[in-house]
Each structure stands twice: as C-alpha cells, then as structure tokens.
C-alpha positions as CSV (number, residue, x, y, z in Angstrom):
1,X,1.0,-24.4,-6.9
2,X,-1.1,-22.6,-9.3
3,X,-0.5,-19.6,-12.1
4,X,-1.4,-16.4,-11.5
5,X,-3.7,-15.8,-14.2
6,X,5.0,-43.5,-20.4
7,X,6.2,-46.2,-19.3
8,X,6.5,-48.2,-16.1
9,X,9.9,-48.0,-14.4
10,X,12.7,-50.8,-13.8
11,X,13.5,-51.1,-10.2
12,X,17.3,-52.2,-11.3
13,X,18.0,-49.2,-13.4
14,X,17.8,-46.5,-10.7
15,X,14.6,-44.9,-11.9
16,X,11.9,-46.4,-9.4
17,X,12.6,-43.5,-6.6
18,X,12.0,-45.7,-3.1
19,X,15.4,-43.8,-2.5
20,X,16.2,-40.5,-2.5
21,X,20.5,-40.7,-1.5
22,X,22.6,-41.5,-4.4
23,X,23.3,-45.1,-5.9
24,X,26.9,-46.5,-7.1
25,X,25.4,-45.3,-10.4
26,X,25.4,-41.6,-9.6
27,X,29.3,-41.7,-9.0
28,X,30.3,-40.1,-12.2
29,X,28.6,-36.9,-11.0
30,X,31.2,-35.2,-9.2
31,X,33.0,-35.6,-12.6
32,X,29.9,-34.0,-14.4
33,X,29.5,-31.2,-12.2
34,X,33.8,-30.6,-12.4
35,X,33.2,-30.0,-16.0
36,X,30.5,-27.5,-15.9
37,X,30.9,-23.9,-15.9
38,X,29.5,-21.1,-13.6
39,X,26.5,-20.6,-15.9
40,X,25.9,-23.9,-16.4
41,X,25.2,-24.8,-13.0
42,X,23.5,-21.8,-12.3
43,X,21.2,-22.4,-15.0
44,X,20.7,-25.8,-13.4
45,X,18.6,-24.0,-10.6
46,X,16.1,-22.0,-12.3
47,X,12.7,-23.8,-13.7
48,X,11.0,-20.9,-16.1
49,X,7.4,-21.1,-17.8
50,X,7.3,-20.8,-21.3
51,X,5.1,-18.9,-24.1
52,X,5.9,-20.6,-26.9
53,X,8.8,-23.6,-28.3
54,X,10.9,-20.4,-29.6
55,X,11.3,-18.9,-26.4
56,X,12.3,-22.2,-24.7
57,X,14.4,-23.0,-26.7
58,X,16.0,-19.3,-26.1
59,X,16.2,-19.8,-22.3
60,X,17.5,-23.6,-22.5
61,X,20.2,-22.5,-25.2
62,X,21.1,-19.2,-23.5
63,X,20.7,-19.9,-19.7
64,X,21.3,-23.9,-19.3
65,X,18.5,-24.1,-17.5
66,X,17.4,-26.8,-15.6
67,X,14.1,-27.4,-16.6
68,X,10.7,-25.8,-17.8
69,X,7.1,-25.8,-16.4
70,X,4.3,-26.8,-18.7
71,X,0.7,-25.1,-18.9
72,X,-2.1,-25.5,-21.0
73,X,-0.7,-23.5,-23.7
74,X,2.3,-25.8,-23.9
75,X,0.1,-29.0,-24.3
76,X,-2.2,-29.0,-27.5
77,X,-2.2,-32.5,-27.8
78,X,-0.6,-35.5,-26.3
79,X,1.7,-36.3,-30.3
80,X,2.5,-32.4,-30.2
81,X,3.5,-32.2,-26.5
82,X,5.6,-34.9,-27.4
83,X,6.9,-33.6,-30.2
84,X,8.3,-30.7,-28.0
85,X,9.5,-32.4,-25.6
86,X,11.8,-34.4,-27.7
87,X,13.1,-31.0,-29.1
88,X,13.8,-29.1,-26.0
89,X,15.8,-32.2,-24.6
90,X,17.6,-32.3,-27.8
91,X,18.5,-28.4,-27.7
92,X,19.9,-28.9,-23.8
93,X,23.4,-29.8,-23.2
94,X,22.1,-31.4,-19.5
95,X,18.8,-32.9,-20.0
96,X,15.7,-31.0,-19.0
97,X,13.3,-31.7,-15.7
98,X,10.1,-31.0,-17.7
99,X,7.3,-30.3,-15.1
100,X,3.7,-29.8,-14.5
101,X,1.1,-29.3,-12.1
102,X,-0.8,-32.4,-12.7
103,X,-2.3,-32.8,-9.0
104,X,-5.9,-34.4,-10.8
105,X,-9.5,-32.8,-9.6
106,X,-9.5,-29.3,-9.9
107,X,-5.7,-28.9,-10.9
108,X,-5.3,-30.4,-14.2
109,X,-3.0,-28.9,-16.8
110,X,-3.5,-31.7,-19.6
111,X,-7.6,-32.1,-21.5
112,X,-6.2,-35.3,-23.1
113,X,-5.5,-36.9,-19.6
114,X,-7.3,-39.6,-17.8
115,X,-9.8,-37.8,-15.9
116,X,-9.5,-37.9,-11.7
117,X,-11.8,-36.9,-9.1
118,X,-8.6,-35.4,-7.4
119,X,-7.3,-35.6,-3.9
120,X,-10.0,-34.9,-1.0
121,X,-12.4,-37.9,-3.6
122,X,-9.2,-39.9,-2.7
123,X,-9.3,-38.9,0.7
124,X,-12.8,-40.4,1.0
125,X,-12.3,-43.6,-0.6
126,X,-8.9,-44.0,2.1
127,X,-7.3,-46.4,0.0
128,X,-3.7,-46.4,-0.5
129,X,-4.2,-48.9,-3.0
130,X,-5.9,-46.1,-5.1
131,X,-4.3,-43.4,-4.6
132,X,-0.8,-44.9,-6.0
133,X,-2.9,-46.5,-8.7
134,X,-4.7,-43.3,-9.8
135,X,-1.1,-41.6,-9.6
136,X,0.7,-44.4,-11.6
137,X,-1.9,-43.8,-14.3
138,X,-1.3,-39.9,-14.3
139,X,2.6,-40.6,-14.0
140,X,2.1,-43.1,-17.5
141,X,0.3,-40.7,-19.3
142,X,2.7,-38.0,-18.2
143,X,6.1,-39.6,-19.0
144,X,4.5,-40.8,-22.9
145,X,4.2,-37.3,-24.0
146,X,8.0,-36.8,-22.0
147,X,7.3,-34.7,-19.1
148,X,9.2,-36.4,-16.3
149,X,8.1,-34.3,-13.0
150,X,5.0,-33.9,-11.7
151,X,4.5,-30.9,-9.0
152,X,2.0,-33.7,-7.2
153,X,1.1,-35.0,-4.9
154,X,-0.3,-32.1,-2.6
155,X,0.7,-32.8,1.2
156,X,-1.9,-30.5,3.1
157,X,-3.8,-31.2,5.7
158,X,-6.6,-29.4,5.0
159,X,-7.9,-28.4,8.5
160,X,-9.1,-24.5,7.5
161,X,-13.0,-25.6,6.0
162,X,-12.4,-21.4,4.7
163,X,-8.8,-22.0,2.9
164,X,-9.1,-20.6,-0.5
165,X,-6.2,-21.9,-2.1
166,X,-6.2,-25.8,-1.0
167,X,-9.5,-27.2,-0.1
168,X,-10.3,-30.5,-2.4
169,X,-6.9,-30.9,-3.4
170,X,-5.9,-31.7,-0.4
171,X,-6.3,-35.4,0.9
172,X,-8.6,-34.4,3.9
173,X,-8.1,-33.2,7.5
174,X,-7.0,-36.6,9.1
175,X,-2.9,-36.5,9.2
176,X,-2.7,-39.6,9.6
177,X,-5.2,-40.6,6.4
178,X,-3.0,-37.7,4.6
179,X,0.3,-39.5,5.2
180,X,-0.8,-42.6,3.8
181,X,-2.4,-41.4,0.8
182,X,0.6,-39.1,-0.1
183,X,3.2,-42.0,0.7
184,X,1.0,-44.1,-1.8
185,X,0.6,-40.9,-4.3
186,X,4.6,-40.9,-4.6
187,X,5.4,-44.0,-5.0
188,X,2.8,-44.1,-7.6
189,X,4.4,-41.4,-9.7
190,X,7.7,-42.5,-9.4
191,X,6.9,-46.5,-10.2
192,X,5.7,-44.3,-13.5
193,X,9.6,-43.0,-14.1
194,X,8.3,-39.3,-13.5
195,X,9.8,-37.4,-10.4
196,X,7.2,-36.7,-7.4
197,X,6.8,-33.1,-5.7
198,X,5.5,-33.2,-2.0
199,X,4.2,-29.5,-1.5
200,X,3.5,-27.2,0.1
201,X,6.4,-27.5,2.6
202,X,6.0,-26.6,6.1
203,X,2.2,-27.1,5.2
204,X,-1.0,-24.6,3.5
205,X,-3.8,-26.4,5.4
206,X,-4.5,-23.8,7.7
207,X,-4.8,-20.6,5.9
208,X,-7.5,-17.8,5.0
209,X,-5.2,-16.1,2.6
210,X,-4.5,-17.1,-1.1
211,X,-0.4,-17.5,-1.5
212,X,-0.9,-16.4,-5.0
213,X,-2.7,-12.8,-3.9
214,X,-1.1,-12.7,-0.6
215,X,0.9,-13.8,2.2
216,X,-0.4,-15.8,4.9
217,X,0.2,-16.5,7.9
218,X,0.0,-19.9,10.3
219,X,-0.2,-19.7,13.9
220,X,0.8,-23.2,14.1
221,X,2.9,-23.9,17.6
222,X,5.8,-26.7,16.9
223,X,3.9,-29.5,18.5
224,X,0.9,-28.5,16.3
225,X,3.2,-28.6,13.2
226,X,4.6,-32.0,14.1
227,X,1.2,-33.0,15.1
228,X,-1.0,-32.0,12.3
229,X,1.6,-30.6,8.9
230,X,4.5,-32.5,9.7
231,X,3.1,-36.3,9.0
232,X,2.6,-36.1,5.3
233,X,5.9,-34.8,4.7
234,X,7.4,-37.4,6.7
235,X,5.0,-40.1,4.8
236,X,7.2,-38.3,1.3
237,X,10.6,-38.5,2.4
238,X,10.0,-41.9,3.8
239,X,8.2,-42.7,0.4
240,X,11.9,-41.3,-1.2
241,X,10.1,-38.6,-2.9
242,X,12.4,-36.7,-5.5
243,X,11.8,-33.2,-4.5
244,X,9.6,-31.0,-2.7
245,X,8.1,-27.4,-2.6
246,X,8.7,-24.5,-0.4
247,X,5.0,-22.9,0.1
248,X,5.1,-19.0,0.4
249,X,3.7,-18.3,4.4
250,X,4.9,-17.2,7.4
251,X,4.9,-20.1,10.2
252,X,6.0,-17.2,13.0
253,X,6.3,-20.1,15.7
254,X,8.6,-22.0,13.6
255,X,10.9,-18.8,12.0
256,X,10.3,-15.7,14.5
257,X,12.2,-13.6,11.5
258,X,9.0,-13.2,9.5
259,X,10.3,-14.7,6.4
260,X,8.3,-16.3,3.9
261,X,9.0,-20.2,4.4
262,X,10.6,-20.3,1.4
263,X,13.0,-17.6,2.1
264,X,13.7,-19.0,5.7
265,X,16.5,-21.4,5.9
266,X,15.2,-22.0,9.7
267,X,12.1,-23.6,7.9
268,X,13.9,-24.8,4.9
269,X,17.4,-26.0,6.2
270,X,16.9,-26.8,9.4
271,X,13.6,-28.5,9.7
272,X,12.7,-30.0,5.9
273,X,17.0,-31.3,5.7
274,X,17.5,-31.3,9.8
275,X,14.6,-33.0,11.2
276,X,13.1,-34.5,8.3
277,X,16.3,-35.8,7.3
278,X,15.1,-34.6,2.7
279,X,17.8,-35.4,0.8
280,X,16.3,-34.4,-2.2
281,X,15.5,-31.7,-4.2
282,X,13.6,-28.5,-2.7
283,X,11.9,-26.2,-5.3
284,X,10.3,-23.0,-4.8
285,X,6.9,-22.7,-5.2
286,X,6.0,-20.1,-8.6
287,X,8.3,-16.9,-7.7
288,X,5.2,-15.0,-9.4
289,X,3.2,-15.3,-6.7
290,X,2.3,-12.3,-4.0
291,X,3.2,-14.4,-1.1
292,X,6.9,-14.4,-2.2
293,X,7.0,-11.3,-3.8
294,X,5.0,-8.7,-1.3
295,X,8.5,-8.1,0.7
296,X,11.2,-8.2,-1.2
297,X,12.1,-8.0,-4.8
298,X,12.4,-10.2,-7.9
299,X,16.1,-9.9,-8.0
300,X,16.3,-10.7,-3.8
301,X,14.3,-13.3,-3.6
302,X,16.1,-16.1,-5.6
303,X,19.2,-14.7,-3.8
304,X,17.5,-15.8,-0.7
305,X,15.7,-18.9,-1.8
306,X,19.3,-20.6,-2.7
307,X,20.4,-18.8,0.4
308,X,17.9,-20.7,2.8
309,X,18.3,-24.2,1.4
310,X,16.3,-24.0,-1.8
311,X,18.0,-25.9,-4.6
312,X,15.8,-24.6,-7.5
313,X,13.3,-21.7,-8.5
314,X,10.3,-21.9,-9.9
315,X,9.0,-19.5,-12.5
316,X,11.0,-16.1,-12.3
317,X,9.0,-13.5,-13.3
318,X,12.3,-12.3,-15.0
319,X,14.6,-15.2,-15.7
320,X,17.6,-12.8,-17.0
321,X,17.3,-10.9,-13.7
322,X,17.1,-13.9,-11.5
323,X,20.1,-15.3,-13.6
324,X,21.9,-12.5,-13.1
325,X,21.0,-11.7,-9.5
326,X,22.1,-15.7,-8.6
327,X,25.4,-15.7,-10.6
328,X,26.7,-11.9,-9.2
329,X,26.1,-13.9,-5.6
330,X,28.1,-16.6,-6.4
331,X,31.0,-14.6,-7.9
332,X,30.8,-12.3,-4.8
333,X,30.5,-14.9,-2.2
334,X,26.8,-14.3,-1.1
335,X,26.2,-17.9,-2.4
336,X,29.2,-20.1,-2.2
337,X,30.6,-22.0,-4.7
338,X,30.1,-25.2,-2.2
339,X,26.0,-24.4,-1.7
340,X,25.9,-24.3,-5.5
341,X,27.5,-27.1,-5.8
342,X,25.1,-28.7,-3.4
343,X,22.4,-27.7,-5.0
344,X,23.2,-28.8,-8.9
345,X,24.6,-32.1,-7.5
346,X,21.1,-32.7,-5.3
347,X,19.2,-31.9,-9.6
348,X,21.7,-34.0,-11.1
349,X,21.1,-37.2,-8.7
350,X,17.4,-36.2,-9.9
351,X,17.8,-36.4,-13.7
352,X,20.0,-40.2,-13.1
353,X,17.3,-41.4,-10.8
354,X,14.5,-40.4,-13.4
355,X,16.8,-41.9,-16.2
356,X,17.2,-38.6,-18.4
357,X,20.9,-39.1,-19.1
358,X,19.8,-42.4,-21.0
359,X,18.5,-39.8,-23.7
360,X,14.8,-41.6,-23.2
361,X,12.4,-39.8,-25.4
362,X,8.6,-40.1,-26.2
363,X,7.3,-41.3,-29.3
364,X,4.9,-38.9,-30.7
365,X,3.1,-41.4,-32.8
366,X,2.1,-43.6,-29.8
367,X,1.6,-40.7,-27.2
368,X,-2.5,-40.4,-28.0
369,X,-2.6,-44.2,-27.8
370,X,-0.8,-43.8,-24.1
371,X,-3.9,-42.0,-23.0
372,X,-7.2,-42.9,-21.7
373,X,-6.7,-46.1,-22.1
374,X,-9.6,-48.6,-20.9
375,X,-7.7,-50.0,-18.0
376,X,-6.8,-46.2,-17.3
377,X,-10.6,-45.2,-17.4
378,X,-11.4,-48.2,-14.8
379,X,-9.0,-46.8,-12.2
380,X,-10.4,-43.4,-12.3
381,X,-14.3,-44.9,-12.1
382,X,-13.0,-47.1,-9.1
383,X,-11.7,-43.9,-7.6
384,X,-14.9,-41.8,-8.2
385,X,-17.3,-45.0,-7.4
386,X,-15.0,-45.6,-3.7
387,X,-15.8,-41.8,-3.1
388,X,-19.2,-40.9,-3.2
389,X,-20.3,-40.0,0.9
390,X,-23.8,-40.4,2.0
391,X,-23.3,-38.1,5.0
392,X,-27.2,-37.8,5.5
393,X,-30.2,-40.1,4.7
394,X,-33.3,-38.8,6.9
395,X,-36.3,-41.5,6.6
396,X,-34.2,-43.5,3.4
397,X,-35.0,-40.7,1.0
398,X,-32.1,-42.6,-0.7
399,X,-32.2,-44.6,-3.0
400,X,-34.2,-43.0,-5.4
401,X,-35.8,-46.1,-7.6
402,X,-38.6,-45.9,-8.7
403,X,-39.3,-41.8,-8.1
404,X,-39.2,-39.3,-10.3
405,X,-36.5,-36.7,-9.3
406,X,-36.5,-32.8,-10.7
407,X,-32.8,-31.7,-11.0
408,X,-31.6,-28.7,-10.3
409,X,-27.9,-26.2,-9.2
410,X,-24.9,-25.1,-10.6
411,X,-23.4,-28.4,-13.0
412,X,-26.6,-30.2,-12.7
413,X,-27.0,-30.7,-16.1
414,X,-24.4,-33.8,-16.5
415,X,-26.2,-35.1,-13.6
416,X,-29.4,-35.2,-15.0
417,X,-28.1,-36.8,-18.1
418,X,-26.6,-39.4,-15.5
419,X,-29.7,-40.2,-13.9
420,X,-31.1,-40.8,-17.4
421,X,-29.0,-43.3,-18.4
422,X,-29.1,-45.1,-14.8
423,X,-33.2,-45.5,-15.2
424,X,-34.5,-42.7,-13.3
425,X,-37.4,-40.4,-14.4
426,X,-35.8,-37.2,-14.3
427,X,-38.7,-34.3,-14.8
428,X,-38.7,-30.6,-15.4
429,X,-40.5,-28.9,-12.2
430,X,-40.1,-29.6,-8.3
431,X,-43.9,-29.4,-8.6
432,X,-43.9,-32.8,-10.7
433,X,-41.2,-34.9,-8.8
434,X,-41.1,-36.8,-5.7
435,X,-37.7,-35.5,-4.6
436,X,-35.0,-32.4,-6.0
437,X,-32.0,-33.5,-6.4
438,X,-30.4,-30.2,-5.8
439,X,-26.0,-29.8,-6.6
440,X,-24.0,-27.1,-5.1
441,X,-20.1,-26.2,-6.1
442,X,-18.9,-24.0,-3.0
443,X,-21.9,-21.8,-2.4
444,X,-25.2,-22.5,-0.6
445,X,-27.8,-25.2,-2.4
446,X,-30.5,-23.7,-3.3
447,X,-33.8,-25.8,-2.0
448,X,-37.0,-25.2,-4.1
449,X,-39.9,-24.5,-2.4
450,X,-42.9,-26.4,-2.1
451,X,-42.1,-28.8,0.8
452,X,-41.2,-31.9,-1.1
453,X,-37.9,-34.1,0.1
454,X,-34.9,-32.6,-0.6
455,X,-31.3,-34.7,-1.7
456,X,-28.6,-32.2,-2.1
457,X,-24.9,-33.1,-3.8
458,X,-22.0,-31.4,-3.2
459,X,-20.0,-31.6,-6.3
460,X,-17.0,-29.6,-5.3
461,X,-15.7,-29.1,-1.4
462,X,-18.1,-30.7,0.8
463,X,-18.1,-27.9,3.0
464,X,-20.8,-26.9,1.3
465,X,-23.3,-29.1,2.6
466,X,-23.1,-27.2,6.4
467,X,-26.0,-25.0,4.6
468,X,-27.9,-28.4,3.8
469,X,-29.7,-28.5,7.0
470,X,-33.5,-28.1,5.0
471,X,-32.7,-31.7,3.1
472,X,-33.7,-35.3,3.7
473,X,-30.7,-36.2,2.3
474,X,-26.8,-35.1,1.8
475,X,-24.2,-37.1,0.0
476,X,-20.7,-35.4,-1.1
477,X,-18.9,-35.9,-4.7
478,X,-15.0,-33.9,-4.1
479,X,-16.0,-33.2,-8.0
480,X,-18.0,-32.4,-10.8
481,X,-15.9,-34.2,-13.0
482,X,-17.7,-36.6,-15.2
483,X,-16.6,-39.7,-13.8
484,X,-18.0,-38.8,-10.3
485,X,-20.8,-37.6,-11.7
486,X,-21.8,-40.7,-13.1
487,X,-20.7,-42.4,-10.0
488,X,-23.0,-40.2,-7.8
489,X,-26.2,-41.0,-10.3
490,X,-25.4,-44.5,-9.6
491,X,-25.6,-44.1,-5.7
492,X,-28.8,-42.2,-6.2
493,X,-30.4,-44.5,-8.6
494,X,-29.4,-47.1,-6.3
495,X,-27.5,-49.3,-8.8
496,X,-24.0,-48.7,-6.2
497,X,-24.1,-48.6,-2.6
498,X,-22.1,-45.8,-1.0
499,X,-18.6,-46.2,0.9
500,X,-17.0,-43.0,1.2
501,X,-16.1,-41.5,4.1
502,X,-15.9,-38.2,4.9
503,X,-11.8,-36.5,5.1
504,X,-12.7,-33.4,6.6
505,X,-15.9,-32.4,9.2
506,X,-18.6,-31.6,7.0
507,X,-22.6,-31.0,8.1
508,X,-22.1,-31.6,11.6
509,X,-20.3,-34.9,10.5
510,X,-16.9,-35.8,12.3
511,X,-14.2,-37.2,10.0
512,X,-14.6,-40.6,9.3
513,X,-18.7,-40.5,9.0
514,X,-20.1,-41.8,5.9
515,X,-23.6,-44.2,5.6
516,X,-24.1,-47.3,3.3
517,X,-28.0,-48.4,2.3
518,X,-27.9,-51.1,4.9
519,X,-27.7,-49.1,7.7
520,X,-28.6,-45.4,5.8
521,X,-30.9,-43.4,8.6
522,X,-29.1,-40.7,10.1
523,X,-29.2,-41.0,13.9
C-alpha cells in the first residue's frame, strides 16, 4: 500500500506469531470485549493517518481507535518517533497497533532504517534464510522506536512486466519462490515482536492499472488464482501471519458482482477465511485510494468493508464520517453486533499476541543506538551482494579489471564513486574508456555511440534491460540503493562473483537464469 500523494521476541510469552488462533492466554478477552462500549469497539476497527501528535492524540482520545499509520512526517528521528509512540499508547485506554509501510526497496517510510535492496533483490538471491533475516532486522528497528505492525511483507506475484504499482516490491514471478520468501519474511517480522501484513489479498501481480488512481481489473480464472496468487498467501497463513490486506481490484472470475475485492465478502469471507482457512486480522488496504473509492462513497464503503469480512479500515479519508457511518450500522442492524464482535475480538487476540497489553514501551534514549547497527548493516550487504544477476556476458566483457570504464545514466553517479573505491579507472568520455558502463531506472539505457563494448545495469526493475539488446553485457541490481550499488561495483570490478538469479523473465531470460565468471558467456 502506498499514499496518495526492538527487541527479539520470547516464544513462551505469546508474542512470536507461528500461530495465528488464540492461546489459553487470550481467555480473558471475552471479558475485555464485555466491558467495552459501542464506540469503543467501533473505534477498534478504524486505523487513521495522522498530521501531527495533537491530532492523534484527538482521534485516539475521541474515537478509541484501534491504531494509527505512520509516514514520513510522523518519523523525524528514531528517539522522537519513540517519544510519540510512548505518548499515544499512554493517551489510549486499549493499546494502539502502530503501523507502517516498511516493505524495504522502494517502499521505505523510515531515513534512519537499515537500508534494503527490497523484495524482487530478495527474490534474486532465493534465500529464505535472508529474507527472514533482512525482515528480522527491519522488525528490530521497528519495534525500538514502538511501532509494532509492519504492512510487509508484499505477497505478489509479479507476472505483469507493465504493472505500475508492484513491480520490485514484489518477490518475483515464480509462486513458488514467492511463497517461500514471504513465509520467511513473516516469520521474520514477527520473531521481531512486530505484527506481519501479507498484502495485497487476492493478489496485484497482474495489473496495468495503479489501485491508487484507479480500479483494475484481473482476468485471473480460479485455477489461475490458485495456481499463480493463491501460494503466497497460503505460504502467510501457514507462516501464522497476524493480518492481512484486502487489495482494491476487481477479480470478475472470482466475485461476478464487480465489487472491489475488498468490498466483496465472496473474495474476502469466503476464500481468504473459507479456503484459506485466515484466522487473523484482515485490513483494508488505504480507503484514500481510487480503486476503493471510484464506485461508492466514503461513508458506504467502510459500511461494506466490515460487511464483507474486513475487520479493520485503513486510512478514512474522513474518520468522523466513517465512525459515524460504521456505528449508525451497527445500531440499525446493517452490521450486527455478533460481526463486530468478531472483528474487535480477531484485533484484540492481535495486541496479546504482539504483547501490547504488557504496557511494553520504547526507550527513546536507546532507539538511535537500535539502528544501523554493524551486524544490521552485514545483513543488508549479504542481501544486496546475493542479488546482483549477470543475465548477459557476450565474449567476458565482465569482469572489468584492469580497463578503464566511462560511466554514465540516470543514478550513475554513486556508481562511479563505487568503482573508485573498488580500483577501477573510471574516466570522463566513452571516447577514453574501454567499456560504458551504462545504468537505467525503468526507461531505456542509453548506449553511447562510438562502437566500444557496452555493460548496462539495471538499477531498478529489471525489465528494463529487454531494451539492452546493443550491449556486451547485462547484469540487474532490483535497486539503486547504496548498498547494491556498491555490491554491483564489486561484481564489475571483479572483486565478487555474481549469484543472483533472475525472479521474473527479463532480456529474453526465463526465470531462474543468472551467470557466475566461471561459466559467464552467454550461449
């Protein structure tokens, strides 16, 4: 989900989240929930973004309300973020889910985090082993400046090369790769004490249309769901993932009514609860967004969410409308005091599993310690360095050594400086080097003229390099963060062979293809 626009936990104390049904602890509940009023639990269901501490600390005092999102604005710095966290728990009479989108790569809400490649770098490297390491380190960081749920890991399998919305952070195209990585991704989070979101439930892979602008539509049949969307999802729940999230499109061979997923209790009810057997917690993706909004109004739709098996709502774009809209339902009928019930008791078995009615709180004078720690900083270079993809190496063009190499693209600077520091003679004209190194984000790579070899980098989707055909050489980063930038100078320069593997088709590559320097010339 996009806008429009720490500590390690015990197995024994109910917070490690391999199980998503509810533990002998989680008896006093029923009690809980007995002594909460109507607004109270209605408030339970409704996760609003915030501008500043003041108006949180309205919505939480005057609403109840079950949690808050975090942005960029909310998170100056790791001792002030949990600073505010500490205070909007304390002004909450049921403690707070505090969330994020925190997926690493290209959706990061945090500067002061450890910096990840992201998903689809995962994807390449196809280690489980990473992928719950990496999120174990994000979860940490998370949980010391007291936000305890992540909207992460992304479950897509990206099979649309054209998707606008999902691309890198998704895993890959493989199913079966995805499952695994988002299995390990959960169980990473959740060792961490924060609570994992599996999204975008029945699956975004396969989309031309932005969810945020618009609502799209999948032609997937049921066998292709089960086959292709479905695996992930099953990898979550099996992986007791805490919650998941509805995404905003229209599966017509799965719901014939037309609905938005997340309005379609076919999609919602039926398959995520009935097939897949989630007992957790099902949030909406951001109500903000087009997708959701294009049909139906902002005081319908969280009428309908809760309606179709939703238990909360993600960012209203009026929280006293929505408030209102939910509780008139409930004191009518339209929403029965049982499905409320339901759904407050499914957020409350939440908060005990994460721990949040221990009254845990973050220390804000250890919270910049808590990040970017050296061990923290090794697994994100093991990520990037397991990554990088020679996909093409036409008469060993790679490794560079001893030529000189001109530089040039979109983000090329931090690669040149890479290069630098790895030995190579980086100089200022194709005319004067041996080879261009050329980068490319999501565009076409721009070859200089003048005949001489050609390596090109994709430092974003690797979809890019299908307009590489005029190079020697392709290799693909997922990123153009600055640890897989400095991973992919050290391929170049030679000092690291390559291992990644491409997770989606990519310049005439199948899935899977990937070449090491002792065996480097493309067939």
């Amino acid at each position: 989900m996009l806008p429009l626009a720490g500590c390690n936990a015990d197995p024994s104390d109910g917070m490690s989240g391999t199980s998503a049904s509810p533990t002998p602890s989680s008896a006093w509940i029923a009690g809980y929930l007995r002594d909460m009023s109507l607004r109270e639990k209605v408030g339970q269901l409704f996760v609003p973004a915030f501008s500043t501490p003041a108006a949180a600390r309205s919505m939480v005092r005057r609403y109840d309300v079950g949690g808050l999102i975090y942005f960029p604005r909310n998170m100056k710095s790791p001792s002030a973020t949990a600073a505010l966290s500490n205070d909007l728990q304390k002004a909450a009479r049921t403690p707070l889910l505090l969330g994020v989108d925190e997926e690493q790569g290209i959706v990061s809400r945090a500067s002061f985090l450890t910096d990840f490649p992201g998903n689809m770098a995962l994807g390449a490297g196809r280690s489980a082993t990473d992928a719950r390491a990496a999120a174990r380190v994000t979860g940490t960081e998370l949980r010391a400046v007291g936000i305890n749920q992540n909207y992460a890991p992304d479950a897509d399998v990206n099979v649309n090369p054209g998707n606008p919305v999902i691309g890198v952070r998704s895993f890959g195209a493989d199913p079966k790769l995805v499952a695994s990585l988002v299995g390990a991704s959960v169980a990473g989070y959740q060792d961490a004490g924060v609570a994992a979101t599996a999204k975008h439930f029945p699956g975004h892979g396969d989309t031309n249309v932005d969810s945020h602008t618009g609502l799209p539509v999948i032609r997937h049949s049921v066998s292709q769901w089960n086959r292709i969307d479905a695996p992930p999802f099953r990898a979550a729940v099996g992986a007791g993932v805490d919650a998941i999230m509805s995404a905003h499109i229209v599966v017509p061979r799965l719901d014939r009514s037309g609905k938005p997923s997340t309005l379609s209790s076919g999609v919602l009810t039926g398959m995520l609860r009935g097939k897949l057997g989630f007992q957790g917690v099902i949030i909406t993706d951001s109500l903000l967004m087009a997708g959701v909004r294009e049909k139906y109004g902002d005081a319908s739709v969280p009428v309908r969410a809760i309606q179709a098996g939703a238990d909360q709502l993600l960012m209203p774009p009026s929280l006293p409308k929505a408030f209102d809209a939910v509780l008139k339902a409930v004191q009518k009928g339209t929403i029965s005091q049982r499905r409320l019930d339901e759904s407050v008791t499914r957020i409350l078995r939440l908060k005990e599993r994460r721990g949040l009615f221990k009254g845990q709180t973050a220390d804000p004078r250890k919270a910049q310690a808590a990040m970017r720690t050296a061990a923290h900083r090794r697994v994100a270079t093991t990520v990037a360095e397991h990554s990088i993809t020679l996909v093409r190496n036409d008469g060993g063009t790679l490794p560079l050594r001893r030529r000189s190499a001109f530089v040039t693209g979109p983000g090329s600077g931090p690669l040149r400086t890479a290069l630098r520091a790895q030995g190579v003679r980086v100089v200022g004209s194709a005319r004067m080097a041996d080879v261009s190194v050329v980068t490319v984000l999501n565009g076409r790579p721009a070859i200089p003229a003048g005949g001489k070899p050609a390596v090109v980098v994709a430092l974003a989707r690797p979809y890019a390099l299908n307009g590489a055909g005029g190079a020697k050489a392709a290799v693909a980063a997922y990123s153009a963060s600055g640890v897989s930038v400095k991973a992919v100078a050290r391929v170049l320069s030679g000092k690291l062979s390559p291992t990644g593997k491409l997770p989606v088709k990519a310049a005439g590559k199948p899935i899977g293809h990937g070449l090491t320097y002792a065996a480097s010339s493309s067939p």
